[in-house]
FIFI-814725 format. One line per 2 residues: number of its first residue (from 1); their letters; for each residue x, y, z of C-alpha. Coordinates in nm, 3 decimals, padded with zeros to 5 digits. Layout:
REM residues N
NUM) A) X:Y:Z  ...
This chain:
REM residues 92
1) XX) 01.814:01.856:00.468  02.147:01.877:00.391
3) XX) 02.472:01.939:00.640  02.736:02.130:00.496
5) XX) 03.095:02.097:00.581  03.319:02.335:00.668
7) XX) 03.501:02.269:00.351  03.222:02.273:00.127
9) XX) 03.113:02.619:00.274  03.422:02.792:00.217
11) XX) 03.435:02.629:-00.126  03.094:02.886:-00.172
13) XX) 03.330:03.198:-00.099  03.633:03.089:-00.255
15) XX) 03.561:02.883:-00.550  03.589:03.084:-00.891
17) XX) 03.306:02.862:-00.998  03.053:02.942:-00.697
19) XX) 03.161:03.325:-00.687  03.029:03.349:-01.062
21) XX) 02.716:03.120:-00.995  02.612:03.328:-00.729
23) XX) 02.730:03.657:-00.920  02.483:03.544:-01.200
25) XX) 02.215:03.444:-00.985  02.232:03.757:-00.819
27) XX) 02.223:03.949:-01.145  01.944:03.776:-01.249
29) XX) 01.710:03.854:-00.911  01.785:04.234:-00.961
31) XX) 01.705:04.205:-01.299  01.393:04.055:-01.252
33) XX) 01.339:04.254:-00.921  01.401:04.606:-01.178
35) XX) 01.179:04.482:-01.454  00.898:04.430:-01.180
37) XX) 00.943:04.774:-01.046  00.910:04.980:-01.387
39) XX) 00.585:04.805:-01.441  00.448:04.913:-01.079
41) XX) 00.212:05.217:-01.058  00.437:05.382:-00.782
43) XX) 00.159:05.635:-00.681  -00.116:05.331:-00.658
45) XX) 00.187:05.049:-00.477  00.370:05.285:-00.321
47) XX) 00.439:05.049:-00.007  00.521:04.759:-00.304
49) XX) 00.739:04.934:-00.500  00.945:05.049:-00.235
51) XX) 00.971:04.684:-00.108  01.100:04.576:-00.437
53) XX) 01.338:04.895:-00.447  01.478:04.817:-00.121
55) XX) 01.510:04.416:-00.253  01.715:04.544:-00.543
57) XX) 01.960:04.780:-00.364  01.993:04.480:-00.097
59) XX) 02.027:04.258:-00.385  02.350:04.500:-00.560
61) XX) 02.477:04.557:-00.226  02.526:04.117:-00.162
63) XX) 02.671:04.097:-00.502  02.913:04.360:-00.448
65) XX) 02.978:04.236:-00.134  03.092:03.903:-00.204
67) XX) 03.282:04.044:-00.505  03.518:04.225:-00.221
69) XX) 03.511:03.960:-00.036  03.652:03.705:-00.326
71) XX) 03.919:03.983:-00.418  04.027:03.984:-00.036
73) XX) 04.076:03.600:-00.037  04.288:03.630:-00.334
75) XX) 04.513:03.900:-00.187  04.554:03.746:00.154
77) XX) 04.606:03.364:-00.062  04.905:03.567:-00.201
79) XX) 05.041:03.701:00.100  05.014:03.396:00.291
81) XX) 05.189:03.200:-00.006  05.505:03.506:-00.012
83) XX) 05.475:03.485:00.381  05.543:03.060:00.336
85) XX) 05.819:03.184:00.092  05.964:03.407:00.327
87) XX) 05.941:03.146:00.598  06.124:02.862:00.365
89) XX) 06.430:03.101:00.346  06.498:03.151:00.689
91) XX) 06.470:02.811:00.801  06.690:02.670:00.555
């Protein structure tokens, strides 16, 4: 089992390259999890199907989740590097 650091776990939120692995990966479940459900006889698997609905939403919900939280990153990267600016100028 593998320890990660604290470096390499932000690296999973804030990496370009991890944000669109996961993105994809994500995509992929919920397609798989929709396919599953249109083949379902919802009045036969009425427990199953709403299982799989309820993975799916969960599944949208993450990705859009971690899409907000890339886009805050970047904004707050950006106002900490104008805040460093800022800082620079006064002290000089």
């Amino acid at each position: 089992m593998s320890t990660n650091t604290p470096t390499e776990i932000n690296k999973l939120f804030t990496d370009p390259a991890h944000i669109e692995l996961t993105q994809k990966t994500l995509t992929e479940i919920t397609n798989v999890l929709d396919e599953r459900i249109s083949e379902i006889d919802k009045d036969k698997h009425f427990a199953t199907y709403m299982a799989l609905q309820m993975q799916s939403m969960t599944m949208v919900t993450a990705k859009q989740t971690i899409s907000e939280l890339y886009m805050k990153n970047l904004r707050l990267e950006r106002e900490l590097a104008e805040l460093r600016a800022q800082s620079g100028q006064f002290s000089a």
